[in-house]
N, C-alpha and C positions, 0 to 999 in steps of 0.2 A: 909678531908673536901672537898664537893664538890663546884666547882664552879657555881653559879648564871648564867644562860641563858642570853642574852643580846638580842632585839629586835630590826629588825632593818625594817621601812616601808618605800617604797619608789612609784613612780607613775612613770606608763610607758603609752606609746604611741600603745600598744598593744592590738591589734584589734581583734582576733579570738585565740581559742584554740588551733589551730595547730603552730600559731607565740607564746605565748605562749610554749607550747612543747618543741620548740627548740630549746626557749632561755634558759627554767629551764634543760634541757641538757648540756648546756655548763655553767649554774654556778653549777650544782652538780658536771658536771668533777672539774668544780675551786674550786668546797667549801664543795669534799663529807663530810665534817661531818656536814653540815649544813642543818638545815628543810629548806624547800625552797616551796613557793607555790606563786600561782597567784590567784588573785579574778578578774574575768571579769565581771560586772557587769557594769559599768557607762561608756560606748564608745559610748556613741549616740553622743554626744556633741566632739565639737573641743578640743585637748589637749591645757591647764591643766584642763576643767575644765570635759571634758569626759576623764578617764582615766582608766587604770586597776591598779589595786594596788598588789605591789611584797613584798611578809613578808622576812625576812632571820634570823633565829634565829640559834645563837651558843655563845659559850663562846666568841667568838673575830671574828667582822666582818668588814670586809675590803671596807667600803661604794666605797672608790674611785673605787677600782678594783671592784665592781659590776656595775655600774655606766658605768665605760672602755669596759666590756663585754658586758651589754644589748646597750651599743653605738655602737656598732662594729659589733651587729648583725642587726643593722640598726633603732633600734627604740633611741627617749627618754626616759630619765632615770633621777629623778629628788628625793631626800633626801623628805619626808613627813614630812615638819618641824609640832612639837609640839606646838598648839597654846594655849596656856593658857590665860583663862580670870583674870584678878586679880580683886581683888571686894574688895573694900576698904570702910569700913564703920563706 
């Protein structure tokens, strides 16, 4: 029986492609079985509300220790909480 993917989205302070590169360098050393990518898209604006968004998907991922390495490599690094609307009617 295989194991379910687990998803994990998080928002960093990452500005260009090449900060990017370097940071997904050091979480593939930390987490080669993990997909790891960045969306750079929305950096116009000041962090959180310009941001890039970091995916990390595997069986078991280690939010803090992602979070410790894109801090260490000098950016923020901030959990994409899930907002759900409830609609009560």
């Amino acid at each position: 029986m295989s194991q379910e993917s687990l998803v994990e989205v998080f928002t960093t302070n990452i500005q260009c492609k090449v900060q990017a590169e370097t940071t997904l360098k050091k979480l593939q050393t930390a987490f080669p079985e993990s997909k790891i990518n960045f969306d750079i898209n929305e950096t116009e604006l000041p962090y959180p509300a310009g941001h890039t968004i970091l995916r990390v998907e595997n069986h078991t991922i280690n939010a803090e220790e992602i979070i410790r390495i894109v801090n260490l490599s000098g950016f923020r690094c901030d959990i994409l909480e899930d907002k759900k609307r409830c609609t009560d009617n």
